[in-house]
N, C-alpha and C positions, 0 to 999 in steps of 0.2 A: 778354150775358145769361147768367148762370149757370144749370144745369142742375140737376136732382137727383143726377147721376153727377158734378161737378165739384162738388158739396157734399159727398158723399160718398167722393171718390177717397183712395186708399190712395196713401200715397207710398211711394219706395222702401225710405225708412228701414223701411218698420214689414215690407217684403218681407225685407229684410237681418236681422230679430232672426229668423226663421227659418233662418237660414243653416247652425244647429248639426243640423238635421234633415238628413242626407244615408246613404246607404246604406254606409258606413265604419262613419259612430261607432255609426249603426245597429244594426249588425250585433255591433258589442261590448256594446253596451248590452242588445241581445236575447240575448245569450249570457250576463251577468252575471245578469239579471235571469230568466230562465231556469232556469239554477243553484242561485238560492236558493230561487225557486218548489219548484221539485223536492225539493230538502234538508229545506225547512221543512214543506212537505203531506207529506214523509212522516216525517217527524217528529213531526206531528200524525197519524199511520195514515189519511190521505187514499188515499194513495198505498200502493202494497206493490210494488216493486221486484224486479226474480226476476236471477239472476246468471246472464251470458249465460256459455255454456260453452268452456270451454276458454281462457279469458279473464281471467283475475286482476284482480280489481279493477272490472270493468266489470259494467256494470249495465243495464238497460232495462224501460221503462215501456209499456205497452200502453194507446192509446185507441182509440176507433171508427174512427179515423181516421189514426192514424200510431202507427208505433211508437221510440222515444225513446232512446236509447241513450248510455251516460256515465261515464266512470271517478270513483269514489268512493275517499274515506278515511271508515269510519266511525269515532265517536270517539265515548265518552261523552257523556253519555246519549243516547243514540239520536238522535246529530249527524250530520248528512252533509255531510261538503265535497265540494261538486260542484266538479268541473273545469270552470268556463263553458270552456276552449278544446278538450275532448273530446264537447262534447255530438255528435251527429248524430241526424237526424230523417227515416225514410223515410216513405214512403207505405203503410199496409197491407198495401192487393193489389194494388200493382202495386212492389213496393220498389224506388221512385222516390226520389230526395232530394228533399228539401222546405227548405225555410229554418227555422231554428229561431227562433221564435216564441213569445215567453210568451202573448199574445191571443190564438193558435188554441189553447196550450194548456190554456187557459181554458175557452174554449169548446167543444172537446173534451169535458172535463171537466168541464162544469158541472151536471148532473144528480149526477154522484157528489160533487162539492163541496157539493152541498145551498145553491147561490145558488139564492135562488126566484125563478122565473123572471120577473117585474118588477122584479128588483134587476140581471139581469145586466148588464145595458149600463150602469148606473152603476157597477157594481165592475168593466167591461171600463175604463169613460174612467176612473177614479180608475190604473189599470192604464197608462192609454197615457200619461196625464198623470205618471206614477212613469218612464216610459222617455222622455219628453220633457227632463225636469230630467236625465237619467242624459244624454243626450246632451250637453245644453249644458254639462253638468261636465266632459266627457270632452273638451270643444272649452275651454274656457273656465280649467280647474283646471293651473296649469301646477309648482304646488307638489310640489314631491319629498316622501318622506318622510321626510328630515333635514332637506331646508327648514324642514318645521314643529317641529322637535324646540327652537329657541328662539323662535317666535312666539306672539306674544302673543294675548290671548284672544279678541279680534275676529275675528283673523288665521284662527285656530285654528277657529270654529266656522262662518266662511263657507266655509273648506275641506272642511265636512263635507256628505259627498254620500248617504250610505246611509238614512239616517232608522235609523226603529227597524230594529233587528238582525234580529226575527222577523215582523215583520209582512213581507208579499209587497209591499202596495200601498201604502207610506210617503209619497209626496210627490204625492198627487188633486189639492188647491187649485184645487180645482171652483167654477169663478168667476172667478178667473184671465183673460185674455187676456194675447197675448204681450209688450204694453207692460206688464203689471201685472206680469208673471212677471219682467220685468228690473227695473224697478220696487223690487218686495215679497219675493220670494224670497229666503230667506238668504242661499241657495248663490253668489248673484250677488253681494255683500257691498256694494251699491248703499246709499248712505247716503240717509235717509230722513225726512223734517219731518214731525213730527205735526202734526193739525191742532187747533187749541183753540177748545172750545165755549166761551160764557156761559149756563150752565143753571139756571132759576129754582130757588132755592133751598129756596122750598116743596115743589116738584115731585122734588126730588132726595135720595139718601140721599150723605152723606159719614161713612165712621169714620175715626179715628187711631189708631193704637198709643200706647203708652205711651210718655212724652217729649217729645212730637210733637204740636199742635195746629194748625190750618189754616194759621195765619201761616206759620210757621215749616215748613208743609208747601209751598207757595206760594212762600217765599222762597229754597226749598234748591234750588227747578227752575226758578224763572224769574228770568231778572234784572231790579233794578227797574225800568228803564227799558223794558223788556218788558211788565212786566206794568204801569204805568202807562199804556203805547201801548192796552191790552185793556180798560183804564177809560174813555178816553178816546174808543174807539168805541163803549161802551155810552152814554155822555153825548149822545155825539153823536145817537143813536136815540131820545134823551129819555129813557133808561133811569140806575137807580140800582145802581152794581156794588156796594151792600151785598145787594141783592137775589138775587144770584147768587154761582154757584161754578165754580169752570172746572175743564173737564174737556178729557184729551185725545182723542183719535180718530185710527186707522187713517185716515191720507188715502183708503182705499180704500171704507171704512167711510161717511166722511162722501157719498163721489161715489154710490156705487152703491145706498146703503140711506138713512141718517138725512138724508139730503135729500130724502128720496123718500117712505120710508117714514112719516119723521114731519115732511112736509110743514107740515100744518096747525100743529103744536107751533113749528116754524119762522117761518111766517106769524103766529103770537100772541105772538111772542117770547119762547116761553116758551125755546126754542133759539135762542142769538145766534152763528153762526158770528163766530168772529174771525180766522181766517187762519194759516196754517201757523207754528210755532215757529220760536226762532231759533236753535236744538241741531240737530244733525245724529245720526242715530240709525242702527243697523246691527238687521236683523233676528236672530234666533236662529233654532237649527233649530225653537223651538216655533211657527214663522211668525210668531205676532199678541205676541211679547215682544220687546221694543227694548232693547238696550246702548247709551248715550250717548256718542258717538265726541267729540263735542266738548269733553263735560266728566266723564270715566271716573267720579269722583267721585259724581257725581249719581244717582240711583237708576236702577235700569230700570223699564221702564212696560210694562204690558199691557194688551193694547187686546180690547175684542170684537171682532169679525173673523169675519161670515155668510158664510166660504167653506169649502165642505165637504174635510174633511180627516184621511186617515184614519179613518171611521168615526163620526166629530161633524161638528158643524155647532161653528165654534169662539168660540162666544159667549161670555159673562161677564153671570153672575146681577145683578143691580142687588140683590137681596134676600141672594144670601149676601155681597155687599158688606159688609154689616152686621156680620156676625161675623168677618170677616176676618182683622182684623188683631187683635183679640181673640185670637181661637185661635193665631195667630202667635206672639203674645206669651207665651200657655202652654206652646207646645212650648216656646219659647225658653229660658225660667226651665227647665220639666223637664230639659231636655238640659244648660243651662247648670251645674245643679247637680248633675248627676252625675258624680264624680271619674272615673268608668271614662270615662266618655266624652270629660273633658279631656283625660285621657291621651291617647285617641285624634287628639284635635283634630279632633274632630267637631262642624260648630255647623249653624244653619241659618241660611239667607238669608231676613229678616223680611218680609212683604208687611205694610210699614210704614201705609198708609191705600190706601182704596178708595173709591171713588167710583161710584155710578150713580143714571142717569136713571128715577123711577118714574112718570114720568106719564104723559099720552096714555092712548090710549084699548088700546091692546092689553094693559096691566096690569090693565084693569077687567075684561076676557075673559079671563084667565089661569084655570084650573082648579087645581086640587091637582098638577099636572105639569106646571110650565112647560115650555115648549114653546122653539123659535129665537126667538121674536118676544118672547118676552120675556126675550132674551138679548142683546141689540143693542147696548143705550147702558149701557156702562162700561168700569171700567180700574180697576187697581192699578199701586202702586208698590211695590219691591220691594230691598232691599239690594245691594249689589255689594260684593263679594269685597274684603277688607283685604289686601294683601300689606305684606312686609319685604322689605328688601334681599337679594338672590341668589333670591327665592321668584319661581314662575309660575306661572300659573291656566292651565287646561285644562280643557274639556270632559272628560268622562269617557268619552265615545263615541268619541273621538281616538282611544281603543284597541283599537278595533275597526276604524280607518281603512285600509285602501292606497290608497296614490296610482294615475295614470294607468298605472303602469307593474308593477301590482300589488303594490308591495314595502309591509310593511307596517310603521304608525308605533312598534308596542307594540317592534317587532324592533328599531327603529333606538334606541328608547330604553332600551330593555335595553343594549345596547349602549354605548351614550355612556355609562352612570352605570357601569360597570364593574363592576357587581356580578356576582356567579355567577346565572343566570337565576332559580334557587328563592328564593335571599335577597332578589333583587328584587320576586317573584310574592309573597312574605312580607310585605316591607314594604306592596304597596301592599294586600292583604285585612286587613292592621291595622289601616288608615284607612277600608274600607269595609265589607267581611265582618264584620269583629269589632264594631264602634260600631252595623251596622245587625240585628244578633245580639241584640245585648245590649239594644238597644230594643225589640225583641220580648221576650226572655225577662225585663227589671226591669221596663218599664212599659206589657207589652203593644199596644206601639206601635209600627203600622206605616207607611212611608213608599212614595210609589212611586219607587226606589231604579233605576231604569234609565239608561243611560248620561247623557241629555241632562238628568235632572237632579238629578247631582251634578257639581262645579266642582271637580278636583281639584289640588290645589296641591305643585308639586313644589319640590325645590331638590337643584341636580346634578343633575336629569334621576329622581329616586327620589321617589315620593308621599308627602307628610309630613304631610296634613290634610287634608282635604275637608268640602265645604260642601255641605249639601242644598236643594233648593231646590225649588219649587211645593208649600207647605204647606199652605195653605189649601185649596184644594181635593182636594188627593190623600192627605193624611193621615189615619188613621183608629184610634180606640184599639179594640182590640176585646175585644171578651165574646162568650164562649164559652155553650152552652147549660146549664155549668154552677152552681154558686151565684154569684149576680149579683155582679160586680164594677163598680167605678165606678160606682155607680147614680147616676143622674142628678140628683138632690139635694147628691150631691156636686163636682157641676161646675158651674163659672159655666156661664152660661145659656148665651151663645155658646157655649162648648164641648162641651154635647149633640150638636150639629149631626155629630162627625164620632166619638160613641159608635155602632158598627158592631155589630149582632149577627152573628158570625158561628157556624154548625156548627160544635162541638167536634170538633178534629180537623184543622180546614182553617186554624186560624189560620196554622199553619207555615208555609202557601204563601206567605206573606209573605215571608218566605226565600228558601223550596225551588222556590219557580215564580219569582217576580218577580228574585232574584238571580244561583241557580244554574241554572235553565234558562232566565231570559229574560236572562241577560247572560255571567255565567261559564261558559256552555259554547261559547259564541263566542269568548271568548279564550283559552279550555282549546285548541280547535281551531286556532286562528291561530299562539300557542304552536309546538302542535306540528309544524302543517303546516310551518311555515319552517325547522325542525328548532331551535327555540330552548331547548323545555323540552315531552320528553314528558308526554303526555296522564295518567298513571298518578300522574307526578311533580308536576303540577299540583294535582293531587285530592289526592295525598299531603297536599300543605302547604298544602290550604284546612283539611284534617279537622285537622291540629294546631291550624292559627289557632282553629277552636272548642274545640276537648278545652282548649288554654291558657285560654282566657275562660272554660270552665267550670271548669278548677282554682284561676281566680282568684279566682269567686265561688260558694264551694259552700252560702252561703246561698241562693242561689236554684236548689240543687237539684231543690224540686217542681217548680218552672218549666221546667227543664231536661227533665227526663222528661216533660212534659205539652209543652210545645213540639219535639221531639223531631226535630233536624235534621238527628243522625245516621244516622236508621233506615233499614232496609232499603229501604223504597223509600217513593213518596209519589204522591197523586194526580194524575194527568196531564193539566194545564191547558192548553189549546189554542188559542191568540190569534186565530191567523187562522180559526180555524172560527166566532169571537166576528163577524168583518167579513164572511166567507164568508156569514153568517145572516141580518145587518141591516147593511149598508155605509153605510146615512145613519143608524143610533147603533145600535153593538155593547151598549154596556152602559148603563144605567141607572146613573144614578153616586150614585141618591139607593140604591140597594139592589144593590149590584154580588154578592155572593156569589151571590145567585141565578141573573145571568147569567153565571155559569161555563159552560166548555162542559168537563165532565172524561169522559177516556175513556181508560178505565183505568188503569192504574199506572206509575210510572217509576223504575227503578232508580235507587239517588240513589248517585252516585258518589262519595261522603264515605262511605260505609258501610263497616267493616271498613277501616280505613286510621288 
């Protein structure tokens, strides 16, 4: 007779995927993780560091409860590379050693962080769940960092363990258990079936780009004896697959929520599971987007995904489904027909059609603020990367990478392409500085331009193109509070949706926060820590890359002065005090300028150079 303990027993397998938790990797993992904490809060003036005396270079931090101590390299703009293997951590009053801990440092520190105090314990587990993945990498990641200098782009981005550069608490996926985490997680490079709905077609929004209609959207990702098997179960249920339209789903997605959640819609079949795909798919670092390992060709697919992540819950609108691939198609044309930017070989990756579920009853509850629940049921599709012969695609995050043994990837590729380290730092801000420059200052267009989503394409190991990508959602043309630009009569209808008002003045940050301080000062610093190419030298040849594009185009000199990238310094945007504030959604993405957290200024290290 079984029991309710032999219904429920744990086997050993599922005791063994915890086996990367042990007090080794532990301890590295608190030490890295640590480090950046420290670097990053006080980079954001969290933190104010006082330099311990007699001591060159060392530093220490004062809480209620321990005091902190660490050898730094400060770097432009007010970068700190912490040494994870010098940190040490006494006791107060009794200067005792303690283990170095980023969650007591937390906790320590969470009044002066300004986490309000019913958020702390989910920005602590988002924290533990960030040293959890750090672990299993550190057991798990056995890639050197020339290993990956010819790996291919799968290869490439399950290697990648750091998430974003600045944020503290990158990899929450609040939701997760430890079969899901081996499962779904990038970093584990675990290939992946999506699962395929039949969603009544009344009840559902589908767009297409331009080219591109259902068939032929249909035909290009399933094959036909696939998708004939998908007719064939609707027949069987007495159902008419004109009736419907298929969508895919987060196998996670479908277990833990749209079986549950929209039960009833299930039960009226208005939702007809049909059964996992026959593609095998690899996660990306942005968790809920898939690369198609079986057939590279085929597009990627984004799935909504209710597991909190970084600061969102990581769903997908069914309503901005709509405009989607609309708006896609007008960056495309804009950027397509602009000669500066061909030169660049800069294009963007199309979110080719979209799909989502409107029905049920949680869209007739929806307010003027969607909320997670009516963020559930959908997905897009999305381009992949053209190469030629001798070209490689790469993450753009890769260069911010060290391996297990902290050597780092940007060093080894410097390296391999033989170039002098400045003419290589050159080439590759031609492809990203200069193209993401020049769509700010010709068409007031901004992208969110951070490592994981641009796809940079190299040949010999030197960057010769890159490809942007998450448009639909993250792009934005902006206006200033000056005389109206782009008004909105003159844009198709979908592309109102990502017309930004923003404070004249703060356009810049587009640049000056999202490029040079939320990417380029991380590899200005990596650079220079390995002794590749000083920090001064760095900045040298970012401020030429722009002075060239503006001697290129001195027709858009008012732009130039009103966009103003060189100037002396610029407002100082602060990410993790954005998570620090609201850890289940930093920013409002229907009105992001306003949740800025700026505090005060930062010297922009392109000035004077």
């Amino acid at each position: 007779m079984s029991t309710v303990v032999d219904l429920h027993a744990t086997s050993q397998e599922a005791f063994d995927a915890a086996d990367h938790l042990e007090p080794a990797t532990l301890e590295r993992a608190q030490r890295r993780l640590t480090a950046k904490a420290i670097g990053e809060l006080t980079h954001e003036r969290l933190l104010s560091p006082t330099p311990v005396p007699d001591a060159a270079g060392w530093w220490e931090v004062r809480t209620v409860a321990s005091v902190w101590r660490f050898h730094a390299h400060v770097h432009e703009p007010e970068h700190w590379s912490v040494d994870p293997a010098s940190l040490l951590r006494a006791d107060v009053e009794q200067d005792v050693t303690r283990p170095v801990d980023v969650l007591e440092l937390v906790a320590e520190l969470h009044e002066e962080l300004g986490i309000p105090d019913h958020l702390v314990a989910v920005y602590l587990e988002e924290l533990s769940a960030t040293l959890a993945a750090a672990c299993w990498s550190d057991v798990h990641h056995d890639h050197s960092a020339e290993d990956l200098l010819d790996a291919d782009l799968a290869t490439t981005e399950a290697a990648m363990h750091e998430g974003h550069p600045a944020f503290i608490a990158t990899n929450g996926r609040i939701g997760y258990g430890l079969d899901d985490y081996r499962a779904y997680a990038p970093e584990t490079g675990s290939e992946v079936h999506l699962v395929w709905l039949a969603v009544r077609r009344e009840h559902t929004v589908l767009a297409v780009g331009d080219g591109i209609d259902e068939d032929t959207l249909y035909a290009g990702e399933l094959d036909a004896d696939e998708r004939a098997g998908f007719e064939l179960r609707l027949r069987s249920l007495g159902l008419d697959p004109r009736d419907y339209l298929l969508v895919p789903a987060h196998p996670w997605q479908w277990t833990n929520k749209l079986a549950i959640t929209f039960a009833a819609d299930v039960a009226r079949r208005d939702v007809v599971p049909l059964g996992p795909g026959r593609d095998a798919y690899r996660a990306q670092q942005s968790v809920r987007t898939f690369l198609n390992v079986s057939d590279p060709s085929r597009l990627y697919v984004k799935t909504a995904l209710s597991v909190q992540n970084m600061g969102f819950m990581r769903g997908l609108s069914p309503h901005y489904m709509r405009g989607t691939p609309a708006i896609n198609d007008w960056v495309h044309r804009l950027v397509a027909d602009d000669a500066e930017l061909r030169r660049c070989g800069f294009e963007v990756l199309r979110e080719r059609a979209a799909v989502g579920y409107t029905g049920g009853v949680y869209q007739q509850v929806a307010g003027v603020r969607r909320g997670p629940y009516q963020k559930m049921f959908a997905a897009l599709w999305r381009e992949t990367p053209t190469l030629v012969a001798g070209e490689r695609a790469a993450t753009m995050a890769s260069l911010l990478h060290r391996d297990r043994d902290g050597r780092s990837l940007v060093a080894a590729t410097v390296r391999a392409s033989g170039l002098d380290p400045a003419d290589w730092v050159r080439r590759y801000l031609d492809v990203y500085l200069r193209p993401v420059a020049h769509c700010l200052w010709a068409h007031d267009l901004a992208f969110m331009p951070h490592g994981e989503n641009l796809i940079l394409v190299l040949r010999d190991h030197v960057p010769v193109r890159a490809y942007m990508k998450d448009v639909g959602e993250e792009v934005a043309l902006l206006v200033g509070d000056g005389p109206e630009a782009h008004p909105e009569h003159e844009l198709p209808e979908a592309v109102r949706r990502i017309r930004a008002t923003v404070p004249e003045g703060q356009q810049s940050l587009a640049v000056l926060t999202d490029v040079l301080d939320g990417f380029l000062r991380f590899l200005a610093a990596i650079l220079a820590d390995d002794g590749v190419l000083p920090g001064a030298d760095f900045w040298t040849v970012a401020a030429e890359c722009l002075r060239d594009l503006q001697a290129d185009h001195p027709e858009l000199a008012d732009q130039h002065a009103r966009y103003d990238l060189l100037a002396p310094d610029f407002e100082h945007s602060c990410l993790n005090r954005l998570q620090l504030r609201n850890t289940l959604e930093m920013v409002d993405l229907a009105d992001q300028a306003t949740s800025l957290q700026l505090v005060g200024r930062l010297a922009n290290p392109l000035h004077g150079r």
